[in-house]
N, C-alpha and C positions, 0 to 999 in steps of 0.2 A: 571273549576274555583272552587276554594275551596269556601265555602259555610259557614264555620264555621268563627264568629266574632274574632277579637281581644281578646275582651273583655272578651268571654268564655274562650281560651287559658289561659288567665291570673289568671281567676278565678278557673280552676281547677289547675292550678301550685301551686295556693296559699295553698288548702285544702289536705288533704290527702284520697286517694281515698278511699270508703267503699269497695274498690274490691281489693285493692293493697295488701291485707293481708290475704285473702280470704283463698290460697291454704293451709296456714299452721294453719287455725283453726282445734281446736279437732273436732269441730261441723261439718264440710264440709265431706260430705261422697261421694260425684260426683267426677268423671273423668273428663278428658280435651281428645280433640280429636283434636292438631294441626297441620293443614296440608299447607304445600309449595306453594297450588294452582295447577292448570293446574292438578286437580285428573279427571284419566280417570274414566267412567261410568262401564267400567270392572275390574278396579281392587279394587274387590272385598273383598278382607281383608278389607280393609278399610270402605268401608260402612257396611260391615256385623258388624264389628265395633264398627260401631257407632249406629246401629240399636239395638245390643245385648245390650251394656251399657247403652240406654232409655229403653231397657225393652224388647227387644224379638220384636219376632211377633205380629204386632199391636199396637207399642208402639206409643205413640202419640210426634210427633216433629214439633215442634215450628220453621218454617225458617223466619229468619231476614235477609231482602236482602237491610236491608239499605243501604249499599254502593255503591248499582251499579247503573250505569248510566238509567237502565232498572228494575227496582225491579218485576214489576209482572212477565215477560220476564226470568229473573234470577230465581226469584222464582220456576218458573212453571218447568224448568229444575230438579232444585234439589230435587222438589218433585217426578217429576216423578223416578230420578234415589232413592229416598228412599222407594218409592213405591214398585218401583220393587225387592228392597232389605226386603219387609213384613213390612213395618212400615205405621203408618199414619201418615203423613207431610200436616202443613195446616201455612198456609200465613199466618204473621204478617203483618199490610198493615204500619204500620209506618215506614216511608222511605221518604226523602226529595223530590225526584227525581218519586215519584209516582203522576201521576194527578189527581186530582179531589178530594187529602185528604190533610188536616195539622197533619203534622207528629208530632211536639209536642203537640198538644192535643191527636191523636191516643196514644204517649208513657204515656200519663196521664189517657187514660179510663181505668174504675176499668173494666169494661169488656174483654178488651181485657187483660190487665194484670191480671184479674185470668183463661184466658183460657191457656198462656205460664205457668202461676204457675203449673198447672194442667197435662202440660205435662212432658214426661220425657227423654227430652231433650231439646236441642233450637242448631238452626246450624245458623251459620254468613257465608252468602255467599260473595263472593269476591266484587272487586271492589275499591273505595275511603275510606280508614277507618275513616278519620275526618266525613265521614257523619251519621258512626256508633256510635260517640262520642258525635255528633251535636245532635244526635236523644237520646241518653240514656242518656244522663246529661242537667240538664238544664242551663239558662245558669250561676247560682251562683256555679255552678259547684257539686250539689249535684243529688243527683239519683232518676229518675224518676220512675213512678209505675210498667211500663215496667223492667227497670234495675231489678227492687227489685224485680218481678216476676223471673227473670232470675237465681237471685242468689238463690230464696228459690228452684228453680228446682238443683242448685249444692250441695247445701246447702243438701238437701236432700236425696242426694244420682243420680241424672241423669247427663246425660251427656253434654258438654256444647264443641261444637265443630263447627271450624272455618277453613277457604280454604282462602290461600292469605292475602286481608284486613282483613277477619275474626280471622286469625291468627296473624298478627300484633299486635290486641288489648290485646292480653291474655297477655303482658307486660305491667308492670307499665307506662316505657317511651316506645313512638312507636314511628316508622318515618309518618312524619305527611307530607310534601313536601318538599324531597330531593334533591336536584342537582344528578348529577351522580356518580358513584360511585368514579372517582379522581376526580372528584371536593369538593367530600366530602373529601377526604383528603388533598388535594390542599386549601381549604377555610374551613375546621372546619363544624359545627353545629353550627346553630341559634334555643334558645329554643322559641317555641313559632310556627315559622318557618321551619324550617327541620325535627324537631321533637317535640312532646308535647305526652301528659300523654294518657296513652291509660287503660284498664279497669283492667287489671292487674289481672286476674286470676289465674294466674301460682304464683302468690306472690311474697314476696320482693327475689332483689337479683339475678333476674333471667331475662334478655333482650333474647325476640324472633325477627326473621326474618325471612323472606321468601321468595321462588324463588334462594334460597342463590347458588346453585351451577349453576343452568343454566344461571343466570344473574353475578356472580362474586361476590355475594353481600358480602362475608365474608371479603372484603378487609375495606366496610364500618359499619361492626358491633363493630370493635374495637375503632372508634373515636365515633360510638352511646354509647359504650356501657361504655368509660370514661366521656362523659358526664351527663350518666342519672347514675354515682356515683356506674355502678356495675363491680364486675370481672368476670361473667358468662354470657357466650350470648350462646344460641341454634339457630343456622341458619337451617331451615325445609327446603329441596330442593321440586320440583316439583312431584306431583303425588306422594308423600311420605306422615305418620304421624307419627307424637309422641303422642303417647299413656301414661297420667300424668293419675297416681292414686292420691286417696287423701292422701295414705302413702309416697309421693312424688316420688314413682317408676317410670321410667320413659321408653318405648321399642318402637324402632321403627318397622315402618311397612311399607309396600307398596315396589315401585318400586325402589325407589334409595336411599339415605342417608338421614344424617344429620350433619353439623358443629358442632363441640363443642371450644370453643374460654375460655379458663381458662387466665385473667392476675392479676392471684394474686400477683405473683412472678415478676412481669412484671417492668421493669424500662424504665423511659423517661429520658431523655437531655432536661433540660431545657434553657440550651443555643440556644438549635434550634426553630427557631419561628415555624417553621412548622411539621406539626404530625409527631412522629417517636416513636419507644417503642422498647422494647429489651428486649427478653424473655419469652415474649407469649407464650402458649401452644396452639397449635392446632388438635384435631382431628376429624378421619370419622368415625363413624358410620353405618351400614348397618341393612336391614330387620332382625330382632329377638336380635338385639344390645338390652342394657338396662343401663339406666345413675340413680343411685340412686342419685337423688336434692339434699337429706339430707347433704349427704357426699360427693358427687362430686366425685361418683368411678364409673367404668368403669366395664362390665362384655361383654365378647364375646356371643353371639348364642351360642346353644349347637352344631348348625351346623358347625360354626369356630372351637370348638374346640377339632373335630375328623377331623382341618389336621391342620396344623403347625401353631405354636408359632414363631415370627422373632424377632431374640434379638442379635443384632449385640453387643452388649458384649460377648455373651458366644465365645469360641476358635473354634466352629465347625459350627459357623456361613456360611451357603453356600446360600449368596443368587444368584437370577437367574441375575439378573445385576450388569456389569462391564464398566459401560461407565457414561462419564460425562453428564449432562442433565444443558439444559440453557432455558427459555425462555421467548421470548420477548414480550409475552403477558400473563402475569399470572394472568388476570381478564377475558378471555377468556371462551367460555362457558364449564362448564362440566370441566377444567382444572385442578380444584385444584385436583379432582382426580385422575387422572394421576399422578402430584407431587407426593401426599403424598406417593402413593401406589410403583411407582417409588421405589419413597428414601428407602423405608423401607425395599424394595427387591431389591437394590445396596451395593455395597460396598463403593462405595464416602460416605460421613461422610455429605453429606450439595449438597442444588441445589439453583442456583439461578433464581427470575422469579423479568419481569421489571410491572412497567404500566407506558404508555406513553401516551400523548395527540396525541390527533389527530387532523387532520383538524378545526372541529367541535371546538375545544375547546379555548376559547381567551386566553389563558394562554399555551403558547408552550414551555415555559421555564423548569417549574418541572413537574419531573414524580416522580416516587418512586421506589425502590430498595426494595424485598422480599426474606429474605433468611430463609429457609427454613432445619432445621441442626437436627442431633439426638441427645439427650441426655440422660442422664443415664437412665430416664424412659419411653423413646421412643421404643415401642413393635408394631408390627406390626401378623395381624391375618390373614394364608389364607388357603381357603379350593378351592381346584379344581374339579368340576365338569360337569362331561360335555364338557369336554375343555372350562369352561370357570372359571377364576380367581376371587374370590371373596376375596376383604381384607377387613379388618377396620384397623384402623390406633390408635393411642393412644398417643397422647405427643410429639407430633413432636414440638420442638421448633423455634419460627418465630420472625425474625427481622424484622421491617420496617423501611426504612429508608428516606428520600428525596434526591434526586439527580438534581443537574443543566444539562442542555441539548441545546444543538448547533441550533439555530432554519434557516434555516430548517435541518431537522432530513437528508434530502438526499435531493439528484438533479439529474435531467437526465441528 
């Protein structure tokens, strides 16, 4: 059960956050370290990481497990995997969900708030992230001695890195409790509700998510990401990070990807009550990828590009598919990669992928209709090694649209 009042909601909607602008001060010399969640204990880019940007060997890091249903439990994990990566990690005990303390007076000791100052970093461990908001703002919606320890650690130059909930917050607007991914489109966002204001590290302009490939979630970042008034959303998949300088450079890392969702260009119907947009940009990112914030450009790995550029303009275009591609569940896990990667290396010009209710969902009537098409500056990156395929994708243009449907869908 969510834990945070009305009444805070409201009151941080109202103010403008002291974190929401953070990433683009002169002053902020710390990194961001955002990760998707479900990071394995051995993959080690990732923690080596985040141990180097607090400082090396010995660095001292600050875990905040407010979120999790289990904080000391949670904690005690992620220090042992920072341990064993040469750092010292030491419990911040403010946590809703911890017994035997009150977490907003722990976020108010001067004590413990100058011992996170003092380190050089702080990691948000996964979990509920309204309990990470609950615990660092109070509730007139202004920043507690904790928070403000937090920022003079980025502020300063450390690092400030987050897994799952953790990573949620580093957006101005986050998803606070969402329905599921077509219900979010099927019903919209409710602010206060679905989503409300999260600490916004990464600064204006820039909506995160996460779990986004293994759960579908990039289908619900486009109605997050018209609500909280941006055209840039970064979706962090699992066991993956983004890696933010304070020059807003931006590289991934780890195991699997990231979403990049651009609707600058993007047009709605507003005749249609229900979500639809036309002209989305979509793309994937992979390990050694890097998104400069500033300018919203795109550069391949050096490893992508010692093997082939896909540019179904040029005449000598050869890609490895010739077959039409459909499918009927394009919220499916791990799927959008397929798509993209797919399209880019076909010759069809467009694939189409549905979502459909299920059982489960009172609403059997609308799904939605994903089309997914090249455009002029749709480029596709792959290098083969190993026998195995490794693409990033770039600009793939995405329709959404809503569709009526026959209920029931079949019969025996």
């Amino acid at each position: 059960m969510k834990q945070i009042c009305t009444r805070l909601v409201v009151a941080i909607f109202l103010i403008v956050s002291v974190a929401s602008s953070a990433q683009g001060k002169d002053s902020v010399k710390g990194s961001l370290v955002i990760m998707g969640g479900a990071v394995h204990p051995d993959t080690e880019e990732i923690w080596k990481r985040i141990v180097s940007l607090a400082g090396g060997k010995g660095a001292s890091i600050a875990v905040i497990a407010a979120a999790a249903a289990s904080p000391e439990s949670s904690a005690k994990r992620t220090i042992e995997i920072l341990e064993r990566y040469g750092a010292k990690p030491f419990f911040v005990t403010a946590a809703p969900r911890l017994p035997g303390r009150e977490f907003q007076k722990d976020a108010q000791d001067p004590d413990i708030a100058r011992a996170v100052e003092r380190a050089g970093g702080v990691f948000f461990n996964g979990g509920d992230q309204s309990r990470i908001t609950q615990t660092l703002l109070r509730p007139d919606g202004q920043q507690t001695a904790l928070l403000a320890a937090v920022h003079q650690v980025y502020e300063r130059g450390g690092v400030i890195a987050g897994t799952s909930a953790g990573a949620a917050i580093m957006s101005r607007t986050m998803f606070y409790e969402p329905p599921d991914v077509l219900r979010v489109l099927q019903e919209g966002l409710k602010p206060g509700k679905d989503i409300a204001p999260g600490l916004g590290f990464i600064g204006e302009g820039v909506f995160i998510d996460q779990h986004v490939l293994a759960r579908g979630r990039f289908a619900r970042m486009v109605p997050a990401m018209a609500a909280a008034n941006v055209t840039y959303g970064i979706g962090v998949d699992e066991n993956t990070a983004l890696v933010v300088t304070a020059k807003r450079d931006a590289e991934v890392i780890g195991a699997s990807g990231v979403v990049v969702i651009d609707t600058s260009n993007a047009t709605r119907d507003p005749k249609l009550a229900r979500f639809n947009i036309k002209g989305a940009r979509i793309s994937y990112l992979e390990r050694g990828d890097r998104i400069d914030l500033a300018t919203r450009t795109f550069s391949a790995s050096p490893f992508k590009m010692q093997g082939r550029v896909l540019n179904h303009i040029e005449p000598n275009f050869n890609p490895e598919f010739d077959e039409p591609r459909w499918y009927p569940d394009a919220l499916a896990k791990n799927l959008l990669i397929e798509i993209l990667c797919n399209l880019v290396d076909n010759r069809l010009s467009e694939v189409v992928g549905l979502a459909l209710p299920s059982p489960a969902h009172t609403d059997r009537t609308r799904g939605f209709e994903f089309v997914f098409r090249k455009g002029a500056d749709t480029r596709g990156f792959l290098r083969i090694e190993k026998s195995r395929a490794h693409y990033s994708v770039r600009d793939v243009e995405l329709d959404v649209s809503p569709i009526e449907l026959n209920a029931p869908l079949y019969r025996r």
